[in-house]
N, C-alpha and C positions, 0 to 999 in steps of 0.2 A: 598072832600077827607076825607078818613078815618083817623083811629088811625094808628098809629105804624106796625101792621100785617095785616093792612086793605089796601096794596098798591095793586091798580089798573091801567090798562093801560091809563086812560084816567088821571092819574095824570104824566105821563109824560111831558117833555115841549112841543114838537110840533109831527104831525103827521111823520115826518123827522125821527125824535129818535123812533118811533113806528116801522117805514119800514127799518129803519136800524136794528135794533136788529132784523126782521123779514125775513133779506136778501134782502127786495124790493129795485128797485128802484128812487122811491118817491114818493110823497102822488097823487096818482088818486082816482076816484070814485072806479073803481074796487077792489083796493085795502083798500080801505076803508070799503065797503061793506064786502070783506073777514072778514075783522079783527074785524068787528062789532061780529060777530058769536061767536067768539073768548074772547070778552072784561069780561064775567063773569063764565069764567072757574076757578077753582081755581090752583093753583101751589103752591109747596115750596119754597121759595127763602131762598138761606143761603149763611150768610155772612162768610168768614172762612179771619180770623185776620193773619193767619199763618203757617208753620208747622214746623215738628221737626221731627229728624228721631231720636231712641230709641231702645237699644237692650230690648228682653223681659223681661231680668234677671234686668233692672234697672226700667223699666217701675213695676216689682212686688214690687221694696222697696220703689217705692214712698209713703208716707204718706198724711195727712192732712196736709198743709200748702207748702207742695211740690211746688218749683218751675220748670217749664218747658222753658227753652229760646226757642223765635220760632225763623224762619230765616226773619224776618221783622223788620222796627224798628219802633217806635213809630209813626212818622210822615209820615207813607209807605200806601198809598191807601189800601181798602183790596177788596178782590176780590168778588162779587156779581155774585150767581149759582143759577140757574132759573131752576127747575127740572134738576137735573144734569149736565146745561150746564151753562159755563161762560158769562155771560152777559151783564159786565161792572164793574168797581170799583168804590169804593166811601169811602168815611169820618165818621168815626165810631163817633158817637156823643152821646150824654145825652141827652135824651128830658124827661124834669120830673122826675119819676125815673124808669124810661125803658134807655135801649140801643137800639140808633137807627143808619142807615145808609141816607148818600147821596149822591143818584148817582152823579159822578163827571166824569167817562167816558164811554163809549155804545164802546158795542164789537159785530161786525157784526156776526150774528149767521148763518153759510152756511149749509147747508144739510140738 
């Protein structure tokens, strides 16, 4: 397994969490074989902590040091976006001095 923005599918836990976030339903050879084709595509994954809604007239007097409350609270999963789709959440952590994530739950991707 890689660094921090080096996550690949095969660091997943099992081929299960692979077919689930893929819509399958369970690990076959066929479906193995698909997802082989697949394993060194690259993607975006973005972790979004939160949101906040904001008129623009307050959004321009923001400054340096500005605070923004999102609607999450500290110990709230945050949501993991896999080329624009939701993926799963996970545990916003310190590793070193990077910020990282840990998947903590797999969201069935349909369509």
């Amino acid at each position: 397994m890689g660094g921090i923005g080096d996550y690949r599918a095969e660091s997943m836990s099992n081929q299960d969490d692979i077919d689930a976030m893929f819509g399958g339903g369970g690990s076959t050879t066929s479906t193995t074989t698909e997802l082989s084709a697949i394993y060194d595509t690259v993607v975006e994954v973005s972790v979004v902590l939160g949101t906040s809604t904001i008129r623009v007239r307050d959004l321009l007097k923001l400054g340096r040091g500005a605070i923004v409350e999102l609607d999450r609270k500290i110990d709230d999963l945050s949501d993991i976006i896999v080329s624009g789709r939701t993926v799963g959440r996970g545990e916003v952590t310190i590793v070193e001095d990077k910020i990282a994530v840990t998947f903590r739950e797999f969201t069935r991707v349909n369509g």
